[in-house]
C-alpha positions in Angstrom: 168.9 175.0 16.7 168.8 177.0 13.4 171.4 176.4 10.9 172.3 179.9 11.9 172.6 179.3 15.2 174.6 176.1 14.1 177.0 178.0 12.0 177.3 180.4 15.6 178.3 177.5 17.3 180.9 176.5 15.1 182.0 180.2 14.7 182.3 180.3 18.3 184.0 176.7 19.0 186.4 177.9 16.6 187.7 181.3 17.9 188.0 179.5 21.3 190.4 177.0 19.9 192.0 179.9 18.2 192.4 181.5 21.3 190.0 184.3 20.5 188.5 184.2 23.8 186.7 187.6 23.3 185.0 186.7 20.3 184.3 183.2 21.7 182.0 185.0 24.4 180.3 187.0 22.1 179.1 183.9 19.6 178.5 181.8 22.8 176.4 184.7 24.8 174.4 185.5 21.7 173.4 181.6 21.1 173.0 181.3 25.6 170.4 184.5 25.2 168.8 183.4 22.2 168.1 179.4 23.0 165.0 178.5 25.0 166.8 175.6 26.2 170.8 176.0 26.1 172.6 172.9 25.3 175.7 172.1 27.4 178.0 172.7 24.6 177.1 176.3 24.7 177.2 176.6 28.8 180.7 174.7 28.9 181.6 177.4 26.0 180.4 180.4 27.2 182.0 179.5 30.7 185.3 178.5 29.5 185.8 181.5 27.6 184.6 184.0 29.8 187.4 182.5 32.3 189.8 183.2 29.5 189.1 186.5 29.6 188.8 187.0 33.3 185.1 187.3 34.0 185.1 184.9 37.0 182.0 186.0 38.2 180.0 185.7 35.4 181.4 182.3 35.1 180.6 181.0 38.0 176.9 182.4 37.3 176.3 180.3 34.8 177.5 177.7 36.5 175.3 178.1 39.0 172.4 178.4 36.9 172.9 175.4 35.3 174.8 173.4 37.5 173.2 173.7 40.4 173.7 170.7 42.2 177.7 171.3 42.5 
């Protein structure tokens, strides 16, 4: 990752601990479409918080994308 993309992540990590789920989605989609390879802290993330704001299906896309053997 780029230290931009780093600073993202943060950015990201922290508006979900805020409870800025909205925002959270945004940093975490952004850093899920731009990484060749997504790292799990980002999939876990970008799940998580598109629960929080009731995109179920979505969610369980990307679950299923990466977690396929559930």
């Amino acid at each position: 990752m780029t230290d931009s993309q780093l600073k993202l992540l943060k950015k990201a990590e922290t508006d979900y601990r805020r409870k800025n789920y909205s925002a959270a989605v945004v940093g975490f989609s952004q850093l899920y479409n731009e990484l060749e390879v997504v790292p799990d802290p980002v999939v876990v993330g970008l799940t998580s918080s598109l629960l929080a704001v009731k995109r179920p299906n979505e969610a369980a896309q990307i679950v299923d994308d990466h977690f396929s053997f559930f």
